[in-house]
N, C-alpha and C positions, 0 to 999 in steps of 0.2 A: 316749470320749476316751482311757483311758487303753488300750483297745488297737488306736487308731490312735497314740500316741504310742508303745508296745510294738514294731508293726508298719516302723516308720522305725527304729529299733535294728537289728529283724531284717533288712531291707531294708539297713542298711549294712555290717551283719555279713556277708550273702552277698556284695557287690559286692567288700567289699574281700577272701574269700576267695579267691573267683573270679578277681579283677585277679590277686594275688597266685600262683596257681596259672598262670596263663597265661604271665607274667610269666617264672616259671622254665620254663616250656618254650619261652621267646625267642619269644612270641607277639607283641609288642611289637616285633622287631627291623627288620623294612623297615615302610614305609608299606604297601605291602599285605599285610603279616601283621601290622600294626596294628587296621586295616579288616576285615580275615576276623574277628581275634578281639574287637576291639568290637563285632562281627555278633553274634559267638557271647555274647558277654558277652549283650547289651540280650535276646535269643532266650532266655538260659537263665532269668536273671531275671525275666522276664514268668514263665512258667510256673511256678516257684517263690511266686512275690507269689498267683498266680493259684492257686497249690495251698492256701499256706497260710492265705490269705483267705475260701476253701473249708472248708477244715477250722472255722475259728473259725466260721464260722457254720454249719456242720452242728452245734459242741460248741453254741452258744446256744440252736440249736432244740432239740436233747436236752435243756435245761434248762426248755424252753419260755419262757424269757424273761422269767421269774418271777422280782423280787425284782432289789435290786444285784448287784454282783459283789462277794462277801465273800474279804477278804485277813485273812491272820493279825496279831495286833501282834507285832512283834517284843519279845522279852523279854529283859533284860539283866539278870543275876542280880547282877552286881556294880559295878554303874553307882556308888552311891554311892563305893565303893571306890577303883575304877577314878581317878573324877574329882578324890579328893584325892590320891591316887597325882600323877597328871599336874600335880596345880597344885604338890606340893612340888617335883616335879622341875624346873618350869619357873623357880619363884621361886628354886630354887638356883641354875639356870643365869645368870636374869637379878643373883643377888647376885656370883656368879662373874664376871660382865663386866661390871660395874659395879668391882669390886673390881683387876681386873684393868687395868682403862684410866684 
């Protein structure tokens, strides 16, 4: 699940690069150089989705498909810090606008 939810990121990361690249070279500008390059768009991305859906599952077979997929926890050295840091600043601000209105 989490790398077909992974995979719709990547998927929209290339479409809107792509749009975007096309876009400045006026690929977009008549209706038939709308049509060529939404050709060319839907053509590049298949092969892309197709490539890198390939790869993930050659890296799962190299792992033989043993076990979860283990992710690191994230470690935040100064968490407690950090959060009375933000709660003074905020009951200042909220003492400041209360004070002020």
């Amino acid at each position: 699940m989490v790398l077909c939810y992974r995979m719709l990121f990547v998927f929209s990361a290339a479409v809107q690069d792509t749009w975007i690249a096309q876009t400045a070279r006026l690929g977009y500008a008549t209706p038939r150089l709308a049509l060529r390059s939404l050709g060319g768009l839907t053509a590049n991305l298949t092969l892309q989705v197709w490539q890198r859906a390939n790869d993930l599952h050659v890296a799962a077979q190299a792992r033989n498909n043993e076990g979860p997929l283990r992710f690191l926890a994230p470690v935040f050295a100064h968490a407690g810090r950090d959060l009375a840091i933000a709660m003074t600043a905020g009951s200042t601000l909220l003492a400041l606008a209360v004070a002020m209105s």
